[in-house]
LOVEX-976197 format. One record per residue: residue in three letters; z negated, y negated, x negated of N, C-alpha, C, CB in turn. Coordinates in steps of 0.2 Angstrom, whole numbers, padded with zeros to 4 digits. Last residue first. Glycine has a CB too. Layout:
N
(ala, (Z, Y, X), (Z, Y, X), (Z, Y, X), (Z, Y, X))
...
//
This chain:
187
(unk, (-0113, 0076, -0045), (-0114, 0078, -0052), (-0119, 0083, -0053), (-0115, 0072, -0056))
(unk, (-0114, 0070, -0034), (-0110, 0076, -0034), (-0109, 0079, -0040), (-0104, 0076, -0031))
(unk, (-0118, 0056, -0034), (-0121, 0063, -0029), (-0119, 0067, -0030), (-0121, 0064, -0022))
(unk, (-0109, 0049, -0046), (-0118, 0052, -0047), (-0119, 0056, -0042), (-0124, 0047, -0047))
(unk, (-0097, 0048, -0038), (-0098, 0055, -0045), (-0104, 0057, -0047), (-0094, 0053, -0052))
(unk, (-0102, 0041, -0026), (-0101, 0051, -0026), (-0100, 0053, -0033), (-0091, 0055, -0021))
(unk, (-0102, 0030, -0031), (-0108, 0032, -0030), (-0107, 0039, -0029), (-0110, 0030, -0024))
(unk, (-0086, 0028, -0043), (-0090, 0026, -0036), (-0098, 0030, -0037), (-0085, 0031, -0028))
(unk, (-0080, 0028, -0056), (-0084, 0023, -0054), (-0089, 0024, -0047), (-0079, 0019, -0053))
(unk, (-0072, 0039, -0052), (-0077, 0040, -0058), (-0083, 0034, -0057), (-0073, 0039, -0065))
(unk, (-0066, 0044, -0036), (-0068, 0040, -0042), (-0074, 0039, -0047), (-0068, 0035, -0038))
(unk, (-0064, 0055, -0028), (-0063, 0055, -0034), (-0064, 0052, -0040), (-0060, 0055, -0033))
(unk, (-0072, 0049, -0018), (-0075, 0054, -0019), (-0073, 0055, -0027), (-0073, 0059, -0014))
(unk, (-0063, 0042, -0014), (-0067, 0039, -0017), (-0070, 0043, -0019), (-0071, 0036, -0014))
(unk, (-0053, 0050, -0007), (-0049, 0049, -0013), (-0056, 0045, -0017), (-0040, 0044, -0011))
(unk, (-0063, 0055, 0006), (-0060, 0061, 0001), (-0058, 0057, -0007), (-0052, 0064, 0005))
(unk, (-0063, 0042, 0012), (-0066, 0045, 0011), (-0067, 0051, 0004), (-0065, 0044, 0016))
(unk, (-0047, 0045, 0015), (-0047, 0038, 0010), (-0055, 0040, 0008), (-0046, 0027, 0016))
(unk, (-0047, 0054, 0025), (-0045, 0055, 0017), (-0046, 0051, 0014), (-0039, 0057, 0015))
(unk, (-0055, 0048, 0034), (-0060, 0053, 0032), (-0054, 0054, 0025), (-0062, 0059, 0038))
(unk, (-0046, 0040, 0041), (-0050, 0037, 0038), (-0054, 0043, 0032), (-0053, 0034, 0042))
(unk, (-0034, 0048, 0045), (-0035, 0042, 0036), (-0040, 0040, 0034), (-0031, 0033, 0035))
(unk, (-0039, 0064, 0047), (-0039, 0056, 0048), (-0038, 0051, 0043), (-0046, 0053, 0051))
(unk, (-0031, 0075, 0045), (-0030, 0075, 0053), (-0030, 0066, 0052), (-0040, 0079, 0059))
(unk, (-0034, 0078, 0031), (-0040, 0079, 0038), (-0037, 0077, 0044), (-0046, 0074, 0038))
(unk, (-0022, 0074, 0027), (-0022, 0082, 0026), (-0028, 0084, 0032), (-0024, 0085, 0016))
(unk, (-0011, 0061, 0034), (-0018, 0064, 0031), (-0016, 0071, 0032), (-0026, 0061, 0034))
(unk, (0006, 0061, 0030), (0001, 0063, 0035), (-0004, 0064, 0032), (0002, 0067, 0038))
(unk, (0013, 0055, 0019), (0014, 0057, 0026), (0010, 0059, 0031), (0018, 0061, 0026))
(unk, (0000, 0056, 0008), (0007, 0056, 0008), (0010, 0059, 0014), (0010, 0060, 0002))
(unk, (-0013, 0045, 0000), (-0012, 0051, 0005), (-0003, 0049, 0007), (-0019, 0050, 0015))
(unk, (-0019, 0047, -0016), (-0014, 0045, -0012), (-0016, 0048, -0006), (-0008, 0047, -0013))
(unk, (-0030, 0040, -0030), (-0027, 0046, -0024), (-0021, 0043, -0021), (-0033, 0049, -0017))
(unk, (-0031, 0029, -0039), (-0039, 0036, -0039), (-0034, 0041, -0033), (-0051, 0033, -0035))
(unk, (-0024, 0023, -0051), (-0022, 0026, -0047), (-0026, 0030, -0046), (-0017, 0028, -0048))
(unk, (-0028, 0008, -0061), (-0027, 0014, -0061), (-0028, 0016, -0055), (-0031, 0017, -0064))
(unk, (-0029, -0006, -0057), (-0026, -0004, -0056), (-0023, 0003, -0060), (-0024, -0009, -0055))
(unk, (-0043, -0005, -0055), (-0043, -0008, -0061), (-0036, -0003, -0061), (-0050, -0007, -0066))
(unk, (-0038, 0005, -0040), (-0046, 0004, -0045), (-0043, 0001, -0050), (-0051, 0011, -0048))
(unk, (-0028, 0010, -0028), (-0030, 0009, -0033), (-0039, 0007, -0036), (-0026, 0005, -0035))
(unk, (-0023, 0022, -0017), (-0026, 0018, -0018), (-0029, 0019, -0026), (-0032, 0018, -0011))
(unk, (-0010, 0022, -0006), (-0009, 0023, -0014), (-0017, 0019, -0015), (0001, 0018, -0019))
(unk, (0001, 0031, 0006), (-0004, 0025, 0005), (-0007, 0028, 0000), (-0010, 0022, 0011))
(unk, (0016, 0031, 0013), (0014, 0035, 0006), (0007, 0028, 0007), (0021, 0035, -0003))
(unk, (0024, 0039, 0027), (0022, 0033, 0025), (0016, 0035, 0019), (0018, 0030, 0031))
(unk, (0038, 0045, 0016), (0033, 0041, 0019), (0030, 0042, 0024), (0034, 0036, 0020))
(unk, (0041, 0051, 0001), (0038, 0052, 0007), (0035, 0048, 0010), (0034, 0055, 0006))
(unk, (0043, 0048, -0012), (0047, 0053, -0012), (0048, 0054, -0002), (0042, 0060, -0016))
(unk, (0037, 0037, -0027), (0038, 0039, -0017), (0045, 0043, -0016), (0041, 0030, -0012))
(unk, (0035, 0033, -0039), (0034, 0041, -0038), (0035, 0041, -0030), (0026, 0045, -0040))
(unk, (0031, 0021, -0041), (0024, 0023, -0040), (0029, 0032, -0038), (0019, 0017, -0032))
(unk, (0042, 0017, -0046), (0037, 0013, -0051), (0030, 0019, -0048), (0035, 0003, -0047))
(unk, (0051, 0019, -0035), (0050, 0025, -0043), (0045, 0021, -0045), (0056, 0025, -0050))
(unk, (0046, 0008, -0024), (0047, 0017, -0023), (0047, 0022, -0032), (0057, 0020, -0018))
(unk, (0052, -0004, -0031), (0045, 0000, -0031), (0045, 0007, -0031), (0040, -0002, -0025))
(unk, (0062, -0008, -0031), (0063, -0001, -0032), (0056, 0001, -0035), (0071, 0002, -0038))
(unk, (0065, -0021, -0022), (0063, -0021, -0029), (0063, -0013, -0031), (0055, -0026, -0031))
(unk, (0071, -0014, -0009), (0075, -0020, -0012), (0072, -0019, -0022), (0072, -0029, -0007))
(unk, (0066, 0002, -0008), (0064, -0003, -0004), (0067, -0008, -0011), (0055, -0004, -0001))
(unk, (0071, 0017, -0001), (0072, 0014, -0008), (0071, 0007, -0004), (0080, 0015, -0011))
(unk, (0071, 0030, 0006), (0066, 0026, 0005), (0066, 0022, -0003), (0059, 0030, 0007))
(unk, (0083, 0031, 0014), (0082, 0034, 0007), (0075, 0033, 0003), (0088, 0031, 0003))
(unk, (0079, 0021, 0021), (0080, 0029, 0024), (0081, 0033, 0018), (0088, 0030, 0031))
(unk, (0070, 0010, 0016), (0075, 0013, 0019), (0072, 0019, 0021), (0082, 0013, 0014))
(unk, (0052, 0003, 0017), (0058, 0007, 0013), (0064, 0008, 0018), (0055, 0015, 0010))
(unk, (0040, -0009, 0014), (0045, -0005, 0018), (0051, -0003, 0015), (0048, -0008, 0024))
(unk, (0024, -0012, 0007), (0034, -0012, 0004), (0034, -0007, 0011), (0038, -0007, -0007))
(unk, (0010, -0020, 0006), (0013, -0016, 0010), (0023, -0019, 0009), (0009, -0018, 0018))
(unk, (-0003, -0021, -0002), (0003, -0024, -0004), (0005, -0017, 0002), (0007, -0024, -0014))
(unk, (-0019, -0029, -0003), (-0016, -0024, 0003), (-0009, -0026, 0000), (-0017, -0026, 0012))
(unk, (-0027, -0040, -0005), (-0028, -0033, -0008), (-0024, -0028, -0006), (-0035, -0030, -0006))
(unk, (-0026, -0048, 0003), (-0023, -0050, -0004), (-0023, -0045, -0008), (-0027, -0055, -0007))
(unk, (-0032, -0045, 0015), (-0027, -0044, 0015), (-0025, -0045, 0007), (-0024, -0048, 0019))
(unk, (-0049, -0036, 0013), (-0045, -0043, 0012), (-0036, -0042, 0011), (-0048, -0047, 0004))
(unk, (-0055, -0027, 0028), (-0053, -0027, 0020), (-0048, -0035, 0018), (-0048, -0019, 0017))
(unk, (-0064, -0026, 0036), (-0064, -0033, 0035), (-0060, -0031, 0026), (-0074, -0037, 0037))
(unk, (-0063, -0012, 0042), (-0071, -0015, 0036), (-0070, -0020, 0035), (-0072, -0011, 0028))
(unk, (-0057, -0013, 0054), (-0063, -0013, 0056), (-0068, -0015, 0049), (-0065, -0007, 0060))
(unk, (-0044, -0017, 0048), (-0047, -0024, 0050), (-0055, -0021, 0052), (-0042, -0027, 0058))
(unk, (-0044, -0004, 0042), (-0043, -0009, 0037), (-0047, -0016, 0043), (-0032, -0010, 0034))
(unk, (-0041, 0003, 0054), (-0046, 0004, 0049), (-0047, -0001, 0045), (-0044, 0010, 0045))
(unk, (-0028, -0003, 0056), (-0035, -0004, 0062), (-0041, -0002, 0061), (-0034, -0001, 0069))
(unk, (-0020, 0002, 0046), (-0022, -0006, 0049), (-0028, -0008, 0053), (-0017, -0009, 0053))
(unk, (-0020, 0015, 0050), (-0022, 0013, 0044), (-0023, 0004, 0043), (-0016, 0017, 0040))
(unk, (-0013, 0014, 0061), (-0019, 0019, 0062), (-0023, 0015, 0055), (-0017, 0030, 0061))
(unk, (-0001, 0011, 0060), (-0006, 0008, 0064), (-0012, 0007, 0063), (-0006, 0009, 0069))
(unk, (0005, 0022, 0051), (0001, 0014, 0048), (-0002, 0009, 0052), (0008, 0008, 0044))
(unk, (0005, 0032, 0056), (-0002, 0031, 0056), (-0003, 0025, 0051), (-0005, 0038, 0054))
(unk, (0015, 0030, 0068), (0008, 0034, 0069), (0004, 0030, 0065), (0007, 0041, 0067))
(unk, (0025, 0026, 0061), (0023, 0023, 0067), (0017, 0026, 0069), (0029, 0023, 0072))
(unk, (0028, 0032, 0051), (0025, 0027, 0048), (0022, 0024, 0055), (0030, 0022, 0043))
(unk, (0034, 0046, 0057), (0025, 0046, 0054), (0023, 0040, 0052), (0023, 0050, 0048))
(unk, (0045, 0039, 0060), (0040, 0040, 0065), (0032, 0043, 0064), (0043, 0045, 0069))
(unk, (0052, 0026, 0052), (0051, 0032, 0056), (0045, 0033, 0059), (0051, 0037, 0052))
(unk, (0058, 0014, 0053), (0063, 0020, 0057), (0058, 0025, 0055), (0072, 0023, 0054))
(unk, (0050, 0006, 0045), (0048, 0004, 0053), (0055, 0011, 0056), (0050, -0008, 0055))
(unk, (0043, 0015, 0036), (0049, 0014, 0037), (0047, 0013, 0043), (0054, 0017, 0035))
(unk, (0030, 0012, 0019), (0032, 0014, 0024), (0038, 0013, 0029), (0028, 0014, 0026))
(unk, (0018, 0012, 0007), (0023, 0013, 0006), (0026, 0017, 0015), (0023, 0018, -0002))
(unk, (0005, 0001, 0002), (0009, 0006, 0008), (0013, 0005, 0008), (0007, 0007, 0015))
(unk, (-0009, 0000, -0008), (-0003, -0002, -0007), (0002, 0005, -0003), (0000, -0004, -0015))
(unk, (-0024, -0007, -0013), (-0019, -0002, -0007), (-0014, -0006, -0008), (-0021, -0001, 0003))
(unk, (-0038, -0010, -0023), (-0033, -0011, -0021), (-0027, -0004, -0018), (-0031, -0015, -0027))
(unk, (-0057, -0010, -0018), (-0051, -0006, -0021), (-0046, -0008, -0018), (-0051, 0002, -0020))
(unk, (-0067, -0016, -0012), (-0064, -0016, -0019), (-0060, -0015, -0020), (-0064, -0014, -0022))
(unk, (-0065, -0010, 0001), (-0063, -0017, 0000), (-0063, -0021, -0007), (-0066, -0021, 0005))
(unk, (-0073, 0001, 0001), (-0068, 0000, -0003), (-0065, -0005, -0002), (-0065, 0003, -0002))
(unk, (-0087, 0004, -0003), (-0083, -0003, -0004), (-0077, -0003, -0005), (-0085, -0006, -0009))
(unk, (-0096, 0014, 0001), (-0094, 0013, -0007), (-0087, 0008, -0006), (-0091, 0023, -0011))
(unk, (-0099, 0008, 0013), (-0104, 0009, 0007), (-0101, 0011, 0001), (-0108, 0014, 0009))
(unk, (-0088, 0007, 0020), (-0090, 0001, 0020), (-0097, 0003, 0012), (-0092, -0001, 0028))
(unk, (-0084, 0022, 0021), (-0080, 0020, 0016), (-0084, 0010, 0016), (-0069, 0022, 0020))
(unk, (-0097, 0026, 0027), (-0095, 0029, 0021), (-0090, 0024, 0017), (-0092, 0036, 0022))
(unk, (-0094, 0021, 0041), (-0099, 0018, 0038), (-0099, 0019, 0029), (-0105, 0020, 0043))
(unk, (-0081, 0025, 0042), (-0080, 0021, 0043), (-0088, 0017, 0036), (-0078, 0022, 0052))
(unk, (-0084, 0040, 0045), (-0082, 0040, 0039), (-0081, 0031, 0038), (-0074, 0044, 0039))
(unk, (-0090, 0037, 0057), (-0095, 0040, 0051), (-0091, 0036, 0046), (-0096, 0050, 0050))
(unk, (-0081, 0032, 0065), (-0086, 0030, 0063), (-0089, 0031, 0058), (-0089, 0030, 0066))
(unk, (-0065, 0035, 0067), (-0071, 0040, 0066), (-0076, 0036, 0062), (-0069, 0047, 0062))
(unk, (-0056, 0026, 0079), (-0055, 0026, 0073), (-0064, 0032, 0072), (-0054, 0016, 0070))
(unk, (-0043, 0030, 0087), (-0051, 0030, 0090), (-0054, 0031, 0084), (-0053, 0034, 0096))
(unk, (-0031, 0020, 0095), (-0031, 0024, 0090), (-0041, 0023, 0088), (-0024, 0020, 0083))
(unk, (-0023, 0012, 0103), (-0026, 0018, 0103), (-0030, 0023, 0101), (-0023, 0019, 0104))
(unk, (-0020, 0002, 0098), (-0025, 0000, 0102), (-0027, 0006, 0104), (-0023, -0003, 0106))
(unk, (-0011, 0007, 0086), (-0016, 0002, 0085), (-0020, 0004, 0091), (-0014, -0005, 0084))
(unk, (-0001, 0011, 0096), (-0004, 0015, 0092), (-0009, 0012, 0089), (0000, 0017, 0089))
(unk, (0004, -0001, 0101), (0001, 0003, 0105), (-0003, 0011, 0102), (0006, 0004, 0110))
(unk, (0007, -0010, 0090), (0002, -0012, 0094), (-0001, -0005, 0098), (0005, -0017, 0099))
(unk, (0020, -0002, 0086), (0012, -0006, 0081), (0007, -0008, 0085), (0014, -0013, 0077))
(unk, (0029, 0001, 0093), (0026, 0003, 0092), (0017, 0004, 0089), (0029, 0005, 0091))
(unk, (0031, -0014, 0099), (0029, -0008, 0103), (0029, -0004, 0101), (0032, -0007, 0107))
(unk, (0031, -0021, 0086), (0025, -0022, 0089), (0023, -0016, 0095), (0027, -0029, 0093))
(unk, (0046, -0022, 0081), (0043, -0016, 0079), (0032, -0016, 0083), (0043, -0017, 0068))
(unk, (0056, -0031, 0086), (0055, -0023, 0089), (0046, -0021, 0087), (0062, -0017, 0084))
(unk, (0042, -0043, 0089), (0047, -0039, 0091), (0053, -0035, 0085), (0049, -0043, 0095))
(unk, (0029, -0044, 0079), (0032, -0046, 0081), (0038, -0040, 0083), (0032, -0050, 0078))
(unk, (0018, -0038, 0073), (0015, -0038, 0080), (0022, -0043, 0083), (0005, -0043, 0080))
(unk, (0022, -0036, 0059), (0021, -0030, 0063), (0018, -0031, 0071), (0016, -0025, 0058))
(unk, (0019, -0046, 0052), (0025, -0044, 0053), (0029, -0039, 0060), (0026, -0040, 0047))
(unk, (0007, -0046, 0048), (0006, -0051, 0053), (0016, -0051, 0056), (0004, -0061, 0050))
(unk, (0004, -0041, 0035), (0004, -0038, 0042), (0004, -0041, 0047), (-0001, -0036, 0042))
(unk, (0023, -0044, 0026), (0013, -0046, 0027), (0013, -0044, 0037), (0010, -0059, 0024))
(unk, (0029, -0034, 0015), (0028, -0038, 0020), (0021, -0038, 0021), (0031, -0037, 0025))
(unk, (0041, -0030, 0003), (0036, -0035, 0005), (0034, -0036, 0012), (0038, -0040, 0002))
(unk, (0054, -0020, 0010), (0051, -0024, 0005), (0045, -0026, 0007), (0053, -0030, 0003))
(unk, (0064, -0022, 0024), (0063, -0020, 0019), (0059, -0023, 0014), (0068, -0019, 0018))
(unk, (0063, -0018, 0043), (0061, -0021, 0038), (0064, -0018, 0031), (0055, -0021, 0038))
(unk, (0078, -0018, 0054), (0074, -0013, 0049), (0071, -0019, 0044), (0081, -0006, 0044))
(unk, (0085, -0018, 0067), (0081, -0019, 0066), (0078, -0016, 0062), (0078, -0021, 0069))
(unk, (0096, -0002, 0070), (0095, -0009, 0073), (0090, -0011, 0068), (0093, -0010, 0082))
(unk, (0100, 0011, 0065), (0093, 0009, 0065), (0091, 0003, 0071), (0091, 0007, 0056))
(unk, (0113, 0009, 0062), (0110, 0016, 0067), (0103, 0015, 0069), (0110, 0024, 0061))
(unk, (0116, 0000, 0059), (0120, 0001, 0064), (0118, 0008, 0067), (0127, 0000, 0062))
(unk, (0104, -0016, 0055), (0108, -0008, 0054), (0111, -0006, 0059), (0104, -0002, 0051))
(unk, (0098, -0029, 0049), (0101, -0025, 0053), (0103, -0020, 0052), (0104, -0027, 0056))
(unk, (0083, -0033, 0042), (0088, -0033, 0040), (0090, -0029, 0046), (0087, -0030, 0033))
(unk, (0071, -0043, 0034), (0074, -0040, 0040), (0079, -0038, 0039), (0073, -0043, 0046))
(unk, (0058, -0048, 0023), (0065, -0047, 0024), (0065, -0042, 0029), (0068, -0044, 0017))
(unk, (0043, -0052, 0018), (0046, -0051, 0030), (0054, -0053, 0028), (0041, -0061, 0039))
(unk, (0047, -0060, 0006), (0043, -0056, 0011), (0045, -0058, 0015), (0036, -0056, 0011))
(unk, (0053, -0058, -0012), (0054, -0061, -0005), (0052, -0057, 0001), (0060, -0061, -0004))
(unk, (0045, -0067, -0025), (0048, -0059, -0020), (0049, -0063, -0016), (0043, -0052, -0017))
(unk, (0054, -0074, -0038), (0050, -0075, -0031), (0054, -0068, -0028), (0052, -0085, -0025))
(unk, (0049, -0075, -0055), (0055, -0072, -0050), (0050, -0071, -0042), (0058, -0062, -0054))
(unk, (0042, -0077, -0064), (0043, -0083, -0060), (0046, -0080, -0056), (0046, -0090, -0063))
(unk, (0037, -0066, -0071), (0031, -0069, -0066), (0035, -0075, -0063), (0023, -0074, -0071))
(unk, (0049, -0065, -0081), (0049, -0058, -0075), (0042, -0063, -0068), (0044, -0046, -0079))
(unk, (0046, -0075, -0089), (0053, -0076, -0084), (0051, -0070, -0079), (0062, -0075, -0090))
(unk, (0036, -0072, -0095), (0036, -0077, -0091), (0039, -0078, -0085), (0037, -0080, -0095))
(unk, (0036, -0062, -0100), (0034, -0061, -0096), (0033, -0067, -0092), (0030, -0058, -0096))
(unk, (0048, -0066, -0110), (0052, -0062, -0105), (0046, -0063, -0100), (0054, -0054, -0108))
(unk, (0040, -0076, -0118), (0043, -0079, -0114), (0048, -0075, -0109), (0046, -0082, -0118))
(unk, (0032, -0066, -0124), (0029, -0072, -0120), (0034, -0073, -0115), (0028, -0080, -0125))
(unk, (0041, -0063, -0133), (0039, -0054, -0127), (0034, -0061, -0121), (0030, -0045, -0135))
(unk, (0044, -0070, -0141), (0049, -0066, -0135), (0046, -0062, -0131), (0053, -0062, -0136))
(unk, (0032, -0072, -0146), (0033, -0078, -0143), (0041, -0076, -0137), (0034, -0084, -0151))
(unk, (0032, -0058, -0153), (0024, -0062, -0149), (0029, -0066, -0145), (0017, -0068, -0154))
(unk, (0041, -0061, -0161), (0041, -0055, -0156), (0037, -0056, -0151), (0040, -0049, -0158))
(unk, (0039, -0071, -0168), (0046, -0071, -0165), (0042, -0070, -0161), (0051, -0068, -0167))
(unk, (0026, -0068, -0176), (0025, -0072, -0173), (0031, -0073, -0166), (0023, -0077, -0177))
(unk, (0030, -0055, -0183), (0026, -0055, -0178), (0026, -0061, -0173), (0019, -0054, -0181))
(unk, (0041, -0063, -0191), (0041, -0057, -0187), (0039, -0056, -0182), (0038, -0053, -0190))
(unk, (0030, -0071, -0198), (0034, -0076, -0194), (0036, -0070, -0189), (0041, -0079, -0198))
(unk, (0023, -0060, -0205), (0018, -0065, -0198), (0023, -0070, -0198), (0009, -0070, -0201))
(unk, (0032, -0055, -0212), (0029, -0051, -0208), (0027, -0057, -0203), (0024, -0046, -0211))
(unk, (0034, -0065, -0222), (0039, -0064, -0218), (0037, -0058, -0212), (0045, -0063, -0223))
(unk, (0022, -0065, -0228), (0024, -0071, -0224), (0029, -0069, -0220), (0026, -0077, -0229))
//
């Protein structure tokens, strides 16, 4: 008896801590000023952030440029990754997040992936973003894009694709997936 009250406490605390961590409100499209940086996201944001001033002249014009590789395009729509959950880790101060999280958005709108699927954190210059995601997932580097599965971790690409294209390594990280279509062609 005194075991199944025990159990029943610890059950009913361990209820009521996850309760209290699910009610805490993030806070998205935090901005923030700096005296070396001017204009700095941090945290949470939603991609509709990124077509507003400062950060647009770079977001936009690297977006509109950006000549996305078809093939790999028609591959990542066939093993679906608009299944799979992303999460980008990147700093409106630097300059590889200004390259290729454009690059990486404009891939994302051509397969129609669902924003709800997409967690984009901005980081400092230490790349420490407000909730300290950055250790939860190991960020060392940005811009860090993290793609999940049944929120297990199947790859990363870390500062720069290793092919030149995000698209063709997002390509590469399905490949890994036990679940996908490549583990039966390559078995």
């Amino acid at each position: 008896m005194k075991k199944l009250i025990t159990n029943t406490l610890a059950a009913a605390t361990l209820f009521l801590a996850i309760q209290q961590l699910s009610a805490q409100k993030v806070v998205v499209n935090r901005e923030v000023e700096t005296t070396k940086d001017g204009k700095m996201l941090l945290g949470n944001q939603l991609k509709s952030q990124f077509s507003k001033e400062p950060y647009a002249d770079w977001y936009t014009k690297e977006y509109n440029e950006y000549a996305i590789d078809q093939k790999a395009i028609a591959v990542l729509k066939k093993e679906k990754l608009i299944t799979y959950d992303i999460t980008v880790f990147m700093g409106t101060w630097c300059e590889d997040s200004h390259r290729d999280f454009p690059r990486l958005m404009k891939i994302l709108d051509e397969l129609k992936y669902p924003e709800n699927r997409l967690t984009i954190i901005a980081v400092n210059r230490k790349k420490e973003s407000p909730a300290g995601e950055e250790s939860l997932y190991n960020v060392h580097k940005v811009p860090t894009i993290i793609v999940k599965k049944y929120n297990k971790e199947i790859g990363r690409i870390i500062e720069m694709p290793t092919t030149g294209y995000i698209e063709r390594d997002l390509v590469e990280i399905l490949k890994k997936d036990d679940s996908s279509v490549f583990s039966e062609i390559f078995k």
